[in-house]
C-alpha positions in Angstrom: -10.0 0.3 -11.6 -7.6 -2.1 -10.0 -7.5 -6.0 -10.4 -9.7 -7.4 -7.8 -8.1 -9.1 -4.4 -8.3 -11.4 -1.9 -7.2 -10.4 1.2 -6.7 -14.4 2.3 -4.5 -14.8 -0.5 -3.1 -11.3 -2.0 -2.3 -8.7 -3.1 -3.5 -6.7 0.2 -4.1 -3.3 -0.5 -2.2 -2.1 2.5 0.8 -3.4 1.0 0.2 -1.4 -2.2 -0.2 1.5 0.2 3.2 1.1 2.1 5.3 -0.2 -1.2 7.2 3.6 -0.9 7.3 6.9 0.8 5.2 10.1 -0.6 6.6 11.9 -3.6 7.8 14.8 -2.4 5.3 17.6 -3.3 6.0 19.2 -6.4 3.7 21.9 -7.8 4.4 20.9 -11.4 2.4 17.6 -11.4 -1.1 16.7 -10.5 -2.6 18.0 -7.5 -3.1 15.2 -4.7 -5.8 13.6 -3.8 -5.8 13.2 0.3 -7.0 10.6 2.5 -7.7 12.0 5.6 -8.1 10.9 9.4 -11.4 12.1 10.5 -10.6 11.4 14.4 -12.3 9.3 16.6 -16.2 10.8 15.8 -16.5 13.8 17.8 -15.3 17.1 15.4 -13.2 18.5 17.7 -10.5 16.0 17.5 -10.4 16.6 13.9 -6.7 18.5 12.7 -7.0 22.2 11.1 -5.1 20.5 8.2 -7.6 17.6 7.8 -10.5 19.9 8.3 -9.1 22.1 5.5 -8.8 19.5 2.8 -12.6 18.2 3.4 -13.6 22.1 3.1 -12.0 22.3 -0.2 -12.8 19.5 -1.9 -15.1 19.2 -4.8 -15.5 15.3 -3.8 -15.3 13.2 -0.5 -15.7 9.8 -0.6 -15.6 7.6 2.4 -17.6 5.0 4.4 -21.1 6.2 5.2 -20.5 6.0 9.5 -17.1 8.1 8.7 -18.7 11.0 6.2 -21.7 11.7 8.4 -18.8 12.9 10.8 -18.2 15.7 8.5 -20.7 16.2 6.1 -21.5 19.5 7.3 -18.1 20.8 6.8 -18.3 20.6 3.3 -20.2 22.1 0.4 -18.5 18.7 -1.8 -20.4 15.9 -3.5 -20.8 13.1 -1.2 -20.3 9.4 -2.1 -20.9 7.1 0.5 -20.1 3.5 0.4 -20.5 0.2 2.5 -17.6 -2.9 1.8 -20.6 -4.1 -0.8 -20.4 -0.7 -2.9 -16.6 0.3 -1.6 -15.4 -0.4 -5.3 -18.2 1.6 -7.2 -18.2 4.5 -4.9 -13.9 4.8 -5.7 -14.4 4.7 -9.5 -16.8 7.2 -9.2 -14.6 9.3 -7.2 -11.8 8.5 -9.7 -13.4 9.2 -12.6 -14.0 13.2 -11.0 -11.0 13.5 -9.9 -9.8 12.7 -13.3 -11.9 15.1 -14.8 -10.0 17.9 -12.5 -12.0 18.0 -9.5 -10.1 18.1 -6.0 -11.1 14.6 -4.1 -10.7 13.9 -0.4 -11.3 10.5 0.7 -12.4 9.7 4.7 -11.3 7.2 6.8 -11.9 7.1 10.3 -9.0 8.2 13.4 -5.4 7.8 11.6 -5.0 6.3 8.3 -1.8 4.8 10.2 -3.2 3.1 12.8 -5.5 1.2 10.9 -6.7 2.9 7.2 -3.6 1.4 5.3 -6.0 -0.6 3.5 -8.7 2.2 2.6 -5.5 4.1 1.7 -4.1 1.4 -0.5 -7.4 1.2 -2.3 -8.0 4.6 -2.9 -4.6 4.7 -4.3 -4.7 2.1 -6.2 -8.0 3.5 -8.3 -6.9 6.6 -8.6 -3.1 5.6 -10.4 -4.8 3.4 -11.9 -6.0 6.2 -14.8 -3.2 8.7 -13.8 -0.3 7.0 -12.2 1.0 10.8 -11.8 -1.5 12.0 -9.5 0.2 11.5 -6.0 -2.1 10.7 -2.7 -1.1 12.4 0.3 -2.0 11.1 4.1 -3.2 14.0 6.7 -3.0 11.9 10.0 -5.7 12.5 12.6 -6.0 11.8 16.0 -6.5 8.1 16.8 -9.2 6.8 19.2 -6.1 4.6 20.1 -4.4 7.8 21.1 -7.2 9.1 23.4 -6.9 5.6 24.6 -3.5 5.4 26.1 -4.2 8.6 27.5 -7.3 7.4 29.5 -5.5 3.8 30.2 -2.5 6.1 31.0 -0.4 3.3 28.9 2.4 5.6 27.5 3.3 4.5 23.7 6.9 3.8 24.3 6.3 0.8 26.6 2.9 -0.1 24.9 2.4 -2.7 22.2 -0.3 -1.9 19.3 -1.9 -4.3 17.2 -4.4 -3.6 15.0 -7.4 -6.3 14.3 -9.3 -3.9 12.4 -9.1 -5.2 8.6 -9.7 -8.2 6.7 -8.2 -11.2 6.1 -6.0 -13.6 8.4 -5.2 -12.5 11.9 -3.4 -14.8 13.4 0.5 -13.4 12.8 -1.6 -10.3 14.9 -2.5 -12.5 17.4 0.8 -13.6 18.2 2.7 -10.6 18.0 -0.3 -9.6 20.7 0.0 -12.5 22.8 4.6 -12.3 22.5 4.3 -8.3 23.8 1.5 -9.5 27.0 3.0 -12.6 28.2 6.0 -12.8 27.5 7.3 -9.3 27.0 5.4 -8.0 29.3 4.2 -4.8 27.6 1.0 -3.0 28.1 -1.3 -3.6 24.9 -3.6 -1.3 23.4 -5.7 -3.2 20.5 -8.4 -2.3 17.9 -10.8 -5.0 17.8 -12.4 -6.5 14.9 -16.3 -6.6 14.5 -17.4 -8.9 15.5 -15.3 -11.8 15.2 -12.7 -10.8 17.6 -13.9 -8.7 20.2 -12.8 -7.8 23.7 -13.5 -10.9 25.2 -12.2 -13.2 22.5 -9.3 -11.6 23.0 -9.1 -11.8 26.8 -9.5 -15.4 26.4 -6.9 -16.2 24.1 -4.5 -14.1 26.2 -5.3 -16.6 29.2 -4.9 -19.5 26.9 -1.2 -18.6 26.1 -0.5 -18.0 29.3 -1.4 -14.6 29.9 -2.2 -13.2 34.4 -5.6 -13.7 34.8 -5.3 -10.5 37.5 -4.2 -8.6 34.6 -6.0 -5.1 34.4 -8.1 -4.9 31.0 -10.1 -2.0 30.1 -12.8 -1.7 27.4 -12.8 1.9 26.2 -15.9 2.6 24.5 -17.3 5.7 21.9 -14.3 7.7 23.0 -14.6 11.0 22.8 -18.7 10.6 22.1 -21.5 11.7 24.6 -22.0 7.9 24.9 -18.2 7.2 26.0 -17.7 4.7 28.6 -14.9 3.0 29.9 -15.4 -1.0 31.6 -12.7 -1.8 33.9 -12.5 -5.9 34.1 -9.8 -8.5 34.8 -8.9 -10.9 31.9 -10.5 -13.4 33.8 -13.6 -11.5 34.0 -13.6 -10.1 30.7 -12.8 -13.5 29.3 -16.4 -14.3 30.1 -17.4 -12.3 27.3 -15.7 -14.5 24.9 -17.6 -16.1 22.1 -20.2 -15.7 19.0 -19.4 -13.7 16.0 -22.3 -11.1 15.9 -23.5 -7.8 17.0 -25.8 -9.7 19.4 -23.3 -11.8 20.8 -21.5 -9.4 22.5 -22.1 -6.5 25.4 -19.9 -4.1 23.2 -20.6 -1.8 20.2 -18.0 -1.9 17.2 -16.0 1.8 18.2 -13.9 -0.2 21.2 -10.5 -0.2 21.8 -9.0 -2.7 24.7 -6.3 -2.1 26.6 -4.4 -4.5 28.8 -2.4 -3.2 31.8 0.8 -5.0 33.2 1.2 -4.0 36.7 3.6 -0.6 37.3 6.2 -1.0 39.8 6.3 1.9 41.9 9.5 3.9 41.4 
C-alpha cells in the first residue's frame, strides 16, 4: 500500500492523481482498472460506458452510500468502505486485482468534479504492486451539472469550487468569495459535511462583501424522489450559518448551492 498522508500537510492524494495525463491505451500492457462516476444517485443518470465497466467487473470497491447505487448492476464482489476502513477495503481490492481480476472502483457524480482524491488513492494502491497497470476515469454526470441546469447558471460564466474533500479550505474560499464579489460570476459550490454547509457559506460571502439580495439556491437530492430546491437570499440563508453537525443544520449532506448574480436583460 501507499505511505500514509496528511491531507493538512501532504502529499494529497489528488495531486498524485493529476501528476500526468492517462497512458494512452495500449492492449499489450495490463488491463485498467476504472474509477467510475456513478451520477448523482438516481441510475438513470449513470453513462452506458460507466454502467458497462461495473457490469464487468469481478470487483467494485467504493464507499458504502456510492455502491448501494449500483449494487444490483453487478454480479462482482462487493467491498464497501467508510473513511475509517477506506485503506483496508483498497488493499483488498489491490490485492485481486493483482491476482488478474478486472476491478472497478465507485465514486460518486464525476471523478472530476470532486473524486480526484478517491482517484488518487485508488491509484496510488494499485501502482503501488504493479506500477504498469494503468487507471482509467469514465466521467459521469455531476449533480453539479443537473445543478446549473436547474439554477440555469450556464458553465461558461459560472465559477465552481469544490468543498467536498479534506484538508484546508481556505485558498477554496477565496477563489469563491474573488468569482462572487468581486468578479461577479455566478457560483455553483459542493459543500462540505458538515463544517461548511450552505449557510456558512452564505455568511462568509456577506462578510467579504458579498449583495445580501443575491439569489442563493440550495439544491437538494437532485435527481432523487426526495429532490428539493430552497430559494433564499444570502441574507436569509446566512441565518443558517453555524455548528458543525448533522443536527446543526436544516440540510442533508447531497446539496449543492448555487449563487445567482443578477442577469441583465438583453
Amino acid at each position: 500500500m501507499s505511505d500514509e498522508y496528511d491531507l493538512d500537510s501532504g502529499p494529497d492524494p489528488a495531486t498524485f492523481a493529476a501528476a500526468e495525463s492517462e497512458p494512452d491505451v495500449d492492449e499489450s500492457i495490463a488491463d485498467p482498472v476504472y474509477a467510475v462516476g456513478v451520477g448523482p444517485g438516481n441510475q438513470e443518470y449513470l453513462t452506458p460506458r460507466g454502467r458497462r465497466a461495473i457490469e464487468e467487473a469481478d470487483v467494485v470497491v467504493g464507499f458504502t452510500t456510492v455502491v448501494e447505487f449500483v449494487a444490483d448492476l453487478t454480479d462482482a464482489d462487493l467491498l464497501t468502505c467508510g473513511y475509517a476502513d477506506e485503506a483496508e477495503a483498497l488493499e483488498a481490492f489491490t490485492e485481486r486485482v493483482a491476482d488478474g481480476e478486472s476491478g472497478t472502483a465507485v465514486a460518486m457524480g464525476d471523478p472530476n468534479h470532486s473524486g480526484y482524491q478517491f482517484v488518487g488513492k485508488v491509484q496510488q494502491a494499485v501502482q503501488s504492486v504493479d506500477p504498469s497497470t494503468p487507471v482509467r476515469v469514465i466521467p459521469g454526470i455531476s449533480s453539479l451539472q443537473v445543478a446549473a441546469s436547474r439554477a440555469r447558471t450556464p458553465m461558461e460564466d459560472t465559477e465552481f469550487v469544490t468543498l467536498h474533500k479534506s484538508g484546508d479550505l481556505e485558498g477554496d474560499m477565496d477563489r469563491l468569495a474573488t468569482a462572487v464579489v468581486e468578479d461577479r460570476r455566478h457560483a455553483l459550490v459542493l459543500p462540505r459535511p458538515y463544517d461548511r454547509m450552505p449557510g456558512d457559506l452564505a455568511a462568509v460571502l456577506l462578510e467579504r462583501g458579498a449583495p445580501a439580495d443575491l439569489e442563493a439556491l440550495v439544491l437538494e437530492k437532485l435527481t432523487h424522489d426526495e429532490e428539493t430546491v430552497h430559494r433564499f437570499t444570502l441574507e436569509t440563508l446566512a441565518e443558517h450559518a453555524g455548528g458543525d453537525g448533522r443536527e446543526e443544520t436544516p440540510f442533508s449532506d447531497l446539496v449543492v448551492l448555487a449563487v445567482r448574480q443578477p442577469v441583465a436583460p438583453s
